[in-house]
C-alpha positions, 0 to 999 in steps of 0.5 A: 861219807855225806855230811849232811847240811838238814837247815840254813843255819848249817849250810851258812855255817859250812859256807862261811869263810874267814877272809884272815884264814890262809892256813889250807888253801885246799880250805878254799873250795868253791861253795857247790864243792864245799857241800861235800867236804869228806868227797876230798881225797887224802894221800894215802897214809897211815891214818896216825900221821894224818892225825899228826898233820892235821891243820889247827882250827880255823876261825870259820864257824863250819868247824863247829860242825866237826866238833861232837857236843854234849847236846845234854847229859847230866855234866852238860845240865849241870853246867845250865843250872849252874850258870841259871844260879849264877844268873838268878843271883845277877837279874834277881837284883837287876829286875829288883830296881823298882823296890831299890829306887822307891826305897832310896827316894824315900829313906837315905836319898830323899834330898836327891831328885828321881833322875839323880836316883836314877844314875845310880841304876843306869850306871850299874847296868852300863858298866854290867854290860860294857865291861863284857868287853874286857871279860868275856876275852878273858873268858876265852883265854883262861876259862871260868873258874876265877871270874865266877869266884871274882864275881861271886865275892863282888856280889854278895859283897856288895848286898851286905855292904848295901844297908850300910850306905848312908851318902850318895857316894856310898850307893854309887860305889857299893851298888853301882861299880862293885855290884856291876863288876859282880854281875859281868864277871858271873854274866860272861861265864855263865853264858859262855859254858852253855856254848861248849855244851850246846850246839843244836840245842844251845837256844833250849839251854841258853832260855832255861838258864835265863829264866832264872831272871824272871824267876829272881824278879818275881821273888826278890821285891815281894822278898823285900817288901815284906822284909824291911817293914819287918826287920829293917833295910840293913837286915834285908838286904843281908837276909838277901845277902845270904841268899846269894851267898847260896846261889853263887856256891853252887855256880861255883861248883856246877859251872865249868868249860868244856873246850881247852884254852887257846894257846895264846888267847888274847886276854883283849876286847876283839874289835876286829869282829865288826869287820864282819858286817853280819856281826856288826849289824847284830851289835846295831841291833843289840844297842837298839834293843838295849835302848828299847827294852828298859823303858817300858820296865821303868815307865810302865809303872808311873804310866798306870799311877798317871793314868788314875790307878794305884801305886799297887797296880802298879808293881802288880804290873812288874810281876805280871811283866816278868811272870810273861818273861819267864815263859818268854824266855823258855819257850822261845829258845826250845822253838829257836831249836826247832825253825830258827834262832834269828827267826825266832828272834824276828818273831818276838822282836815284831811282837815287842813293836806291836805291843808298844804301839798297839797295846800301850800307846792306846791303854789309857786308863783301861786295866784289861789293856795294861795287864795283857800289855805287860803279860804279852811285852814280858813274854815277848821281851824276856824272849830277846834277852834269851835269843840275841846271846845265841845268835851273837853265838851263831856268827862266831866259833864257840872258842871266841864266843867270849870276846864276841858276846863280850864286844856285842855286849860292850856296845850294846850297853851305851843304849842300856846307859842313855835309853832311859835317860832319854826317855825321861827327857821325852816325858819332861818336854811332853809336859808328863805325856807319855806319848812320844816316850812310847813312840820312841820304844816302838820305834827302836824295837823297829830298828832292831827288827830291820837289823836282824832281818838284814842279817837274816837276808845276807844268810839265806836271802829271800827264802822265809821258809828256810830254817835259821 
């Protein structure tokens, strides 16, 4: 029997080899035999004592292609509305940071400046992602019925407890730590389980669960701000409390692995992926990507105020933005099924840097111009988000996946820490100009287009029509 290799992304699955994996020296076939695996012969034994000696799996990601996955059923589509629960409860808060910060800076905060209120949700978002570092292997090693419970009771702790906070401390500990541990320890799971589901189709999965946080960003602030005129900031935020209360019982129960734990596993980050120079370039262009992509989401609010439109048009902007997200996310990861998740992903990468430097860079004062930049940004950006988990999944065995998206993640997170920050210190020495700003998101979408186009070359080289 042929197995047959239909794209790229197969035939680079199948020739990947792990340079630590010496278990079967038979294993190392030159690549023009590799293409025909079942051509090997075998002793001729009773087929129970083949079974018996059957090596471990290796560390290559070609065993994938031995492993028979869902690809759909209504275990495996729960699981994706289980983790799109789970993740609507996480970006719901994190795409609500405009009505948090306006509230804050005016109300319980109002001695503080703008950049101080500003650490309080630069830190949130750093330690949501950095701490995938130390989640995601124990994802690996014990599955993820205890972090998502774990991260339940961090998040919706964290919401009932927000309205009581009266200092800065208060903030910092209740929103920034306790509600960062909540959304890494329901993140990393989330996304993880999809993986054992979803090999083929896993961009399709992977963008449904993930439109959840365009959803979550479009219902959250209008939710508040109708809410707290009406019944307080404390009462509010309980209200949206309970409404998480809701969506993490019903990742608690959907969300569950497929694959058995690794006897073994370590329960540590696994830095010794960046030894693998595909891997370590994906993280460049995570960290590129996280330094690019949160800038416009703060920025582009102020830029219309500063530009002679009202505060209104402003937060309309934010809606517009994440209602191109949700699309984004969606239609991205079907396509990424059908030519390509890293082709995909250069795809709407170029289209981030066109529209920072064609569209923004130039909007001025023209509304027409900001509207299809925000629409056309958030279907582009929200896109990266959806894609960039599962091509981090392609360079990797599904039962690693943890320690791998976790460790991606991790350092991807020192550009979601400083890329807002240095933003707003290019706009300071711009004397409120948001040129060179804008400059600087473009420029960084750029880094991150020619670090997974390099990944793309070392898989397939020149071939632009081949599928990966």
């Amino acid at each position: 029997m042929n197995l047959a290799i239909d794209n790229a992304e197969e035939t680079c699955l199948k020739n990947r080899n792990d340079s630590s994996n010496t278990a079967d020296p038979q294993e190392k076939l030159p690549i023009s035999n590799s293409l025909n695996v079942a051509s090997r012969s075998l002793p001729e034994k009773d087929e129970s004592v083949i079974k018996e000696q059957r090596r471990p799996p290796s560390d290559d990601p070609n065993e994938e292609l031995k492993d028979d996955f869902p690809e759909g059923g209504v275990q495996a589509w729960s699981v994706v509305l289980g983790s799109f629960c789970g993740l609507f409860a996480v970006f719901g808060i994190i795409n609500s940071t405009a009505v948090f910060q306006e509230y804050f800076s005016t109300h319980q905060l109002s001695q503080y400046s703008p950049s101080q209120i500003g650490w309080i949700f630069s830190v949130q978002l750093f330690l949501s992602f950095f701490s995938g570092g130390l989640i995601g292997p124990v994802f690996d090693a014990r599955g993820p019925r205890l972090l998502v419970f774990g991260g339940s009771v961090f998040l919706v702790a964290s919401m009932m407890l927000l309205g009581l906070c009266t200092h800065y401390w208060h903030f910092l500990l209740i929103y920034s730590v306790i509600g960062a541990f909540g959304g890494c320890f329901m993140n990393i799971p989330a996304m993880g389980c999809i993986s054992h589901f979803f090999l083929a189709k896993r961009g399709n999965a992977v963008g449904v669960a993930m439109t959840s946080g365009s959803i979550g960003g479009v219902i959250f602030p209008l939710m508040l701000q109708k809410l707290i005129p009406a019944v307080g900031f404390a009462w509010a935020t309980r209200i949206l409390g309970f409404i998480l209360l809701f969506l993490v019982t019903l990742a608690n129960l959907l969300i569950r692995s497929r694959l058995p734990r690794k006897k073994g596993g370590s329960a540590l980050p696994d830095l010794t992926v960046l030894k693998d120079p595909a891997f370590a370039i994906v993280t460049l262009g995570a960290f590129l990507l996280e330094w690019a992509i949160f800038v416009p989401l703060t920025y582009v609010s102020s830029y219309a105020v500063a530009h002679g439109q009202n505060a209104a048009f402003g937060s309309q902007l934010i809606a517009i933005l994440n209602a191109g997200s949700f699309f984004g996310r969606l239609l991205a990861g079907w396509i990424s099924d059908k030519i390509g998740r890293f082709n995909t992903l250069i795809i709407t990468i170029t289209l981030c840097v066109i529209t920072n430097l064609a569209l923004w860079l130039p909007a001025g004062d023209s509304k027409p111009l900001l509207i299809v930049y925000s629409l056309l940004f958030g279907f582009a950006s929200g896109s990266n988000l959806s894609l960039l988990p599962v091509c981090v999944g392609q360079l990797c065995k599904t039962e690693k996946y943890g320690r791998a998206y976790g460790t991606c993640w991790m350092i991807g997170s020192l550009g979601t820490l400083t890329g807002v920050p240095i933003a707003g210190q290019i706009l300071a020495v711009n004397n409120g100009s948001y040129y060179g700003l804008i400059i600087f998101a473009g420029m960084s979408y750029a880094g991150a287009l020619i670090c997974i186009v390099v990944v793309r070359f070392l898989a397939v080289g020149y071939k632009a029509n081949m599928i990966y």
